[in-house]
FINUVEX-380771 format. One record per residue: residue in three letters; x negated, y negated, z negated of N, C-alpha, C, O in turn. Coordinates in steps of 0.05 Angstrom, whole numbers, padded with zeros to 5 digits, always signed. Last residue first. Layout:
BEGIN
alaXYZXYZXYZXYZ...
This chain:
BEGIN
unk+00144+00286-00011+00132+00288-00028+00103+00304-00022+00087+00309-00040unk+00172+00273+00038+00182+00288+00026+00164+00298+00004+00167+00322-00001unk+00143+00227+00066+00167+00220+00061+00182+00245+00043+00204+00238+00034unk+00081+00202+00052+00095+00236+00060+00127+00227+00051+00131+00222+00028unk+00048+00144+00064+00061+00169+00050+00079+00190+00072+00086+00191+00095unk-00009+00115+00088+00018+00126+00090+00026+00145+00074+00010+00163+00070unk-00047+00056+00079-00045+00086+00070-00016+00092+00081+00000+00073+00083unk-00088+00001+00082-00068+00023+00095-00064+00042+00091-00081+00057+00102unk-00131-00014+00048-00117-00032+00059-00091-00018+00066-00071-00027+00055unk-00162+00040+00037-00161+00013+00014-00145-00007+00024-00142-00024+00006unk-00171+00060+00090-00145+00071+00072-00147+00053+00041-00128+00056+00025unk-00222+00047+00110-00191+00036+00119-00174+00039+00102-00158+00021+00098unk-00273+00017+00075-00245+00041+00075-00226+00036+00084-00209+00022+00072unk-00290-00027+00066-00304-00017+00093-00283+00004+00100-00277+00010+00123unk-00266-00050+00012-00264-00061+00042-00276-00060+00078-00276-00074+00098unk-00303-00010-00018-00268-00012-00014-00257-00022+00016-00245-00011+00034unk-00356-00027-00003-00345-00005+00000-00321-00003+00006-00312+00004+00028unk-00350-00085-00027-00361-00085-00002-00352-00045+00016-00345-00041+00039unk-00307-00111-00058-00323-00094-00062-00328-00081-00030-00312-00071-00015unk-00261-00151-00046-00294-00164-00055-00307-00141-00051-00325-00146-00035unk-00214-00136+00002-00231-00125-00019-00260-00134-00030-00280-00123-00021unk-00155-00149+00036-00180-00161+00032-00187-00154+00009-00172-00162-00009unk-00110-00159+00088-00122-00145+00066-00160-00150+00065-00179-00153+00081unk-00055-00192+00127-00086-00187+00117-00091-00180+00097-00078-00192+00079unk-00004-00163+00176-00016-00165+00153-00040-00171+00149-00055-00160+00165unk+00025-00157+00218+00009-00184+00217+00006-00182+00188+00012-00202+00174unk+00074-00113+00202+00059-00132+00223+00048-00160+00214+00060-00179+00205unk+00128-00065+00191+00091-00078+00175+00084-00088+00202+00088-00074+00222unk+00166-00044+00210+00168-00071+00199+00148-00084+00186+00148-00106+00175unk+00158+00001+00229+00165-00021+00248+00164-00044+00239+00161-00064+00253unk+00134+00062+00200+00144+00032+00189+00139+00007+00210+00118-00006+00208unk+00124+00111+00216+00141+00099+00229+00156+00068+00217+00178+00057+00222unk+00111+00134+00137+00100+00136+00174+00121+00126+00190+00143+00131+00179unk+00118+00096+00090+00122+00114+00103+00112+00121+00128+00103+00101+00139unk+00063+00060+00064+00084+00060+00067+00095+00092+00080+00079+00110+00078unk+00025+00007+00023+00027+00046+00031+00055+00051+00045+00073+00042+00031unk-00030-00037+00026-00008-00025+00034-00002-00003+00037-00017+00012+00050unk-00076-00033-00006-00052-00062+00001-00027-00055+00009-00006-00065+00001unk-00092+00020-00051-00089+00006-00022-00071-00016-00021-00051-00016-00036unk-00099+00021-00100-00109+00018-00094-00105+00005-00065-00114-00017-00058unk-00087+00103-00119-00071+00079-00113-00100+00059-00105-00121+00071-00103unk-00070+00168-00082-00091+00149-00089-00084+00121-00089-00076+00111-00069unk-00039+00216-00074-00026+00195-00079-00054+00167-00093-00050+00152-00112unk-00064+00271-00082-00048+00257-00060-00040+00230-00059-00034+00223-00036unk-00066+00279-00148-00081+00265-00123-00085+00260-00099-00103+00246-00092unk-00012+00257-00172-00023+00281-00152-00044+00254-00137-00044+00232-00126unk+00028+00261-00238+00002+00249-00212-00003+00269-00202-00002+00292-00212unk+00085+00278-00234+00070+00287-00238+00049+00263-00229+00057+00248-00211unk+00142+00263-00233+00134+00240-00246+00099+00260-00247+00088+00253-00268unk+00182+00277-00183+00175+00293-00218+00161+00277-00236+00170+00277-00259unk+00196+00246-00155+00216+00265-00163+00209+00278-00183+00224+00289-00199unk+00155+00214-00143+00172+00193-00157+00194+00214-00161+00213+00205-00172unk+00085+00217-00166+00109+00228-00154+00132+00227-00158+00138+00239-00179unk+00039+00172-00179+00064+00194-00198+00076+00206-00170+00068+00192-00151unk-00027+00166-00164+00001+00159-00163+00016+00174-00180+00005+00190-00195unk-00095+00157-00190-00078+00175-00179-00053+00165-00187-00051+00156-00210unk-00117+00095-00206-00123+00120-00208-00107+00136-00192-00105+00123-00171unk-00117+00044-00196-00112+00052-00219-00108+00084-00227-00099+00093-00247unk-00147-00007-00160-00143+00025-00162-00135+00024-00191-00144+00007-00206unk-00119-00061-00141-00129-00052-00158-00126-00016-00162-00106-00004-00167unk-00129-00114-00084-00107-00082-00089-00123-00069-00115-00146-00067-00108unk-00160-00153-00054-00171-00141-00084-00147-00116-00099-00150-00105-00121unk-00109-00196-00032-00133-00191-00046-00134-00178-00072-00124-00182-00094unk-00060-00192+00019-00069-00188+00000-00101-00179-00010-00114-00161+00001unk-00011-00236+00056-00047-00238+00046-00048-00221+00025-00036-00230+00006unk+00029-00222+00107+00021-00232+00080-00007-00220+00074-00021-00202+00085unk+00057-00215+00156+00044-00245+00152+00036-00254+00123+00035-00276+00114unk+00124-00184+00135+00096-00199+00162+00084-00217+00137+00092-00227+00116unk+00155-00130+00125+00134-00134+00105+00115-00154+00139+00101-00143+00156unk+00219-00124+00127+00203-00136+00145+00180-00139+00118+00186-00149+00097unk+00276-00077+00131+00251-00081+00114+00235-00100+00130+00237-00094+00153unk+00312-00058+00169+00321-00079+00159+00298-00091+00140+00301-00115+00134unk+00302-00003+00174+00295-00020+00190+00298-00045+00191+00289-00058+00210unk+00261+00035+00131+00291+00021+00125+00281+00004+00150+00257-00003+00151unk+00237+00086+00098+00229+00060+00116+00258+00060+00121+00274+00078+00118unk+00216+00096+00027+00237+00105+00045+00233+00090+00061+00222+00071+00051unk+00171+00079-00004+00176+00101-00002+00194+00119+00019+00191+00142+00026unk+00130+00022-00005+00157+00028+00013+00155+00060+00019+00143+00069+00039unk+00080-00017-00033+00093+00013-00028+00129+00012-00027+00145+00004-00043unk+00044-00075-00042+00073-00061-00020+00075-00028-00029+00053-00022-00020unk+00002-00069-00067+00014-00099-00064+00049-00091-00056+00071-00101-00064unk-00010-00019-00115-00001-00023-00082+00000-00047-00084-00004-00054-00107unk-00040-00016-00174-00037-00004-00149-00030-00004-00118-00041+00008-00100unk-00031-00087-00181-00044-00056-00189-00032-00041-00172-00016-00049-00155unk-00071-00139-00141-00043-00132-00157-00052-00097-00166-00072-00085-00159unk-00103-00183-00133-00104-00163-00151-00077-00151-00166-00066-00152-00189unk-00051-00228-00113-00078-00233-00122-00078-00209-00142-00062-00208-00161unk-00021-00234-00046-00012-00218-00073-00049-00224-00077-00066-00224-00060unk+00030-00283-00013-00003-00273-00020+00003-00257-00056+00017-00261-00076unk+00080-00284+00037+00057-00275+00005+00042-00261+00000+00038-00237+00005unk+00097-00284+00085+00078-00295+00079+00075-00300+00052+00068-00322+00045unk+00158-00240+00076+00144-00261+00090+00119-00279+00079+00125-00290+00058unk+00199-00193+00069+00179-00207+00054+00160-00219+00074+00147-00203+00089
């Protein structure tokens, strides 16, 4: 995925649960990532507050293929939070 712009999207713009080296997330714009509260857990379907939605981007740890992203939050707080733009997941729940 190459230069798309995501406008207020709900929870992630991107969440990439598994990293795949073949995945390329460059060069996209997202504004305004919408919290919607706590995530599911995609093996039980629980929310866990582990899982805070909201960020532009969430991915696994060791994702090679996120580069040259922009994120962007009107709300002066959100967009002071690193983790409103970047979050990583736990590849085993």
């Amino acid at each position: 995925m190459r230069q798309v712009t995501f406008w207020r999207p709900h929870d992630y713009a991107v969440r990439l649960q598994v990293e795949n080296p073949d995945v390329v997330v460059e060069r996209n714009l997202i504004v305004d990532a919408v919290n919607t509260g706590s995530d599911f857990l995609y093996l039980t379907g629980i929310p866990s507050e582990w899982l805070p939605t909201g960020a532009s981007i969430a991915s696994g740890l060791g994702a090679s293929g996120i580069r040259e992203n922009w994120s962007f939050h009107a709300d002066s707080a959100a967009n002071a939070n690193p983790l409103s733009h970047f979050s990583f997941l736990c590849p085993y729940g």
